[in-house]
N, C-alpha and C positions, 0 to 999 in steps of 0.2 A: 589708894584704891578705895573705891566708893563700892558699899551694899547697902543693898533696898533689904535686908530681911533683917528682920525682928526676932525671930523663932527663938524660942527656947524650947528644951525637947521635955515631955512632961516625964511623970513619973515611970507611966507605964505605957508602952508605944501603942496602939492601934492602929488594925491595918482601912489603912481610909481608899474606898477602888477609886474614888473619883479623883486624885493625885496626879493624872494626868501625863502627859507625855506619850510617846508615837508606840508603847509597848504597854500600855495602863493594863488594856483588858485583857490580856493574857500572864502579867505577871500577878505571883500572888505566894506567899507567905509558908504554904505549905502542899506537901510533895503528894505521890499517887496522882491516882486517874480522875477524868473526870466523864467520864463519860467511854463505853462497849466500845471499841472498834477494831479488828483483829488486822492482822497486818498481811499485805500480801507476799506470797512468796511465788519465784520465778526458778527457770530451770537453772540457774549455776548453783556452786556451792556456798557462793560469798554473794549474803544477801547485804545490800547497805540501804540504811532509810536516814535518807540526808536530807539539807540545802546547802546551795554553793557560797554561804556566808563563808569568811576563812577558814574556819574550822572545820570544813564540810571539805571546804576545796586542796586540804592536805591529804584526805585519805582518800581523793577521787585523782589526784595527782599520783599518788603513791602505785595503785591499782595501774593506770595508764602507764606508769615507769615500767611496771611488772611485769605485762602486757610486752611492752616494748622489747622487753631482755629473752622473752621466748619463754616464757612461764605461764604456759595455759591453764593452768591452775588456778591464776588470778582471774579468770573472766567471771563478771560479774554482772548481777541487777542491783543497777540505782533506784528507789524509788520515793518519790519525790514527798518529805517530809514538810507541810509549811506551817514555818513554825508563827506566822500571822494569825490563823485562824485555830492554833490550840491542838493541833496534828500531835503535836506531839504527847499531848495526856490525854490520848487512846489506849485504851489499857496495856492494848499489844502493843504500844513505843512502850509504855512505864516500864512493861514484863521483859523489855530489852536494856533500855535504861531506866533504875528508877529514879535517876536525876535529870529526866524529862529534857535532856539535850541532845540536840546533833554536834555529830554522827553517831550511829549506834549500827555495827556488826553483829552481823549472824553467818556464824561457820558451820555450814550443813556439812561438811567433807566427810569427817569422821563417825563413830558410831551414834553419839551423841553428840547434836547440834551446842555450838561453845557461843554465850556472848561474849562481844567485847565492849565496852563501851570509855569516853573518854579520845578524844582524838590522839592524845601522844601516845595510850594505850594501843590504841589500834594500828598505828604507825610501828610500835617495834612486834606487838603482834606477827605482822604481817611478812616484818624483815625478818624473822625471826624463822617463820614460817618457810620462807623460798631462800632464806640465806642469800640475800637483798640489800643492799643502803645502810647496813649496819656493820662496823669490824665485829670482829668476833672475841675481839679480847685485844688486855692489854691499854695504853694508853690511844689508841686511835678511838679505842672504844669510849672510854672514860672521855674524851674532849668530845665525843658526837653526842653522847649519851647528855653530857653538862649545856651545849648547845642547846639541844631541845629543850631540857627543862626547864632554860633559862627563857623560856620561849611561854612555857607554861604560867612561868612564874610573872612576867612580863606581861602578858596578852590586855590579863583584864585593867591591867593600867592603862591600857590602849584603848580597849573595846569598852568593856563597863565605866571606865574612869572618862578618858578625855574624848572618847568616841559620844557618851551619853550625854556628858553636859555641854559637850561643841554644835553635836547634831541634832538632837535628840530632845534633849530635856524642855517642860515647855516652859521655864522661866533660865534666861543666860542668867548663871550666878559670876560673878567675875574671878570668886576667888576660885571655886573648883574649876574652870577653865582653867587657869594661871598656873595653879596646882599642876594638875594631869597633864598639861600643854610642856610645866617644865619636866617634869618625869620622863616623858615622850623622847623630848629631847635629849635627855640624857642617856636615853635607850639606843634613841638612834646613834649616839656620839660614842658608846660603849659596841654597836656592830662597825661603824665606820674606823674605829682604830685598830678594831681587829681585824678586819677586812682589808685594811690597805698593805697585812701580807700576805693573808692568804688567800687563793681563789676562791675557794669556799669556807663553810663557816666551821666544818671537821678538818681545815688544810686542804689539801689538794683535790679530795677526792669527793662527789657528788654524792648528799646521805638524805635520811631522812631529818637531820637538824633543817636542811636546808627547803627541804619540803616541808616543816613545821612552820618557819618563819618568814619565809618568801609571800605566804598568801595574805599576812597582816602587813611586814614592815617593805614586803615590794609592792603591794598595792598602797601602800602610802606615799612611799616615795616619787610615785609613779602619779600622783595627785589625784588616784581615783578612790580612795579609803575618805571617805567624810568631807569633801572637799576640801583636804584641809590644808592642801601644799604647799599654799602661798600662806597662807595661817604660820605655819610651822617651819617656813623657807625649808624645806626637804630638799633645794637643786643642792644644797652646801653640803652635804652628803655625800659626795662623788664615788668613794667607792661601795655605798650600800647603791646608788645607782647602777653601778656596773654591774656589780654583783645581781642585780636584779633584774636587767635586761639581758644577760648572760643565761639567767632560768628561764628566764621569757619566752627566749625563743625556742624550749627545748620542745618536738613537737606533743608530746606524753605531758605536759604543761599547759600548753594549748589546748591537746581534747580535753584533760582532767578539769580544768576553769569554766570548760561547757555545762557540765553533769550536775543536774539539778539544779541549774539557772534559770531562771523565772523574769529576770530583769534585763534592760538593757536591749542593743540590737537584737533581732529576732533571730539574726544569722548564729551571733554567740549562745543561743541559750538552747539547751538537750535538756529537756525536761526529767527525763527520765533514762536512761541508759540499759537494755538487755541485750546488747549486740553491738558488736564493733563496729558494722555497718551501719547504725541509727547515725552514727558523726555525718555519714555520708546522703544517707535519704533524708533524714528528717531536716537536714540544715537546708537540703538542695530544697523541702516543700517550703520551706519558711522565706527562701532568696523568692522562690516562685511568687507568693504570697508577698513578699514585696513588691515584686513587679506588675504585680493583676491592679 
């Protein structure tokens, strides 16, 4: 293994902005606002201020499940968080989360509006809420429950670890690729053995584990997460493929992957979400908009 760096780390760290890489100017060292901006609010109860990164697209999945099952209670406004330009350390995102991440929840229902923030947070929230995607006890509960947080615990080896310095970082280091790349794989090697008995990742039955982990380790496998499929030979995988082409097609899967997409075909991306019908008009001006 060959490295070009020299570094030694000094005494005392300083924060250097010009460091570089595809998130420089918006990352930085310490938390609050940076600047007035209050947030909007729409007529449902469940206000969400997202993007459709993975994290975003588990609690826009969850909401469309919800939707799905006849729970009008879930209708909801998406509105569209970008976390590019610094959106989110507007005071009114900090005053929701003050760990300046999507997604971050707002429950108008009750007397007093509840935040939620944290996506696995919001995910049993929710379940919890409509008595949804989650057992209620017992050992069904305890294996969904461990799912997900194994998902928590797992992600940023994904996303901050082999996602930053495979995509992202503006110098390829060899060894932190190597690093996060074998991690990854072990990740994947640890769903693919347990996946080859069960249908899903609670056993038989469709949870929110499955909506936590589908939007990072099924878009990976699916070679659209960091292009990294052939990187990481993902086909060897076979039944985290199944498993993920099996949620793929669910259609509350399909709308929830739209909402607050900004990237990619114009047909897949719902900027924003206040009506069940936006899937339907806003997709139909943007095919249009393709055709003109």
């Amino acid at each position: 293994m060959t490295d070009s760096s020299n570094y030694t780390p000094p005494a005392i760290w300083r924060w250097n902005k010009e460091n570089g890489g595809k998130f420089a100017n918006i990352n930085r060292p310490i938390a609050g606002a940076t600047h007035d901006k209050e947030l909007p609010v729409g007529r449902h109860p469940l206000q969400l201020y997202s993007l459709a990164t993975p994290n975003g697209v588990k609690v826009t999945v969850m909401l469309e499940e919800l939707l799905a099952l006849g729970h009008a209670g879930a209708e909801y406004d998406a509105w569209l968080i970008n976390i590019n330009d610094g959106a989110q350390f507007g005071s009114g995102f900090v005053a929701v989360n003050p760990n300046s991440k999507i997604p971050a929840l707002m429950d108008r229902s009750g007397p007093e509006p509840v935040r939620v923030f944290e996506s696995g947070a919001i995910l049993v929230y929710l379940a919890e809420k409509f008595g949804a995607f989650l057992p209620t006890s017992g050992p069904a509960r305890a294996e969904c429950l461990s799912w997900l947080f194994w998902q928590m615990g797992a992600g940023p080896f994904l996303g901050g670890g082999f996602g930053h310095f495979y995509a992202y970082a503006p110098t390829k280091i060899e060894y932190a690729i190597d690093r996060y790349a074998m991690e990854v794989k072990r990740e994947l090697d640890v769903l693919d053995r347990h996946l080859a008995g069960h249908e899903y990742l609670a056993g038989d039955t469709y949870t929110v584990a499955d909506m936590a982990v589908w939007p990072w380790y099924g878009a990976l496998v699916k070679g659209v997460l960091y292009g990294a499929g052939e990187f990481l030979q993902v086909h060897e995988y076979t039944h985290v493929v199944r498993w993920a082409d099996q949620i793929a097609r669910r259609p509350a899967v399909q709308r929830g992957r739209m909402v607050n997409r900004t990237w990619g075909e114009p047909a897949s991306q719902l900027h924003e979400r206040h009506d069940a019908s936006d899937f339907d008009t806003k997709t139909q001006d943007k095919l249009q908009g393709l055709s003109t």
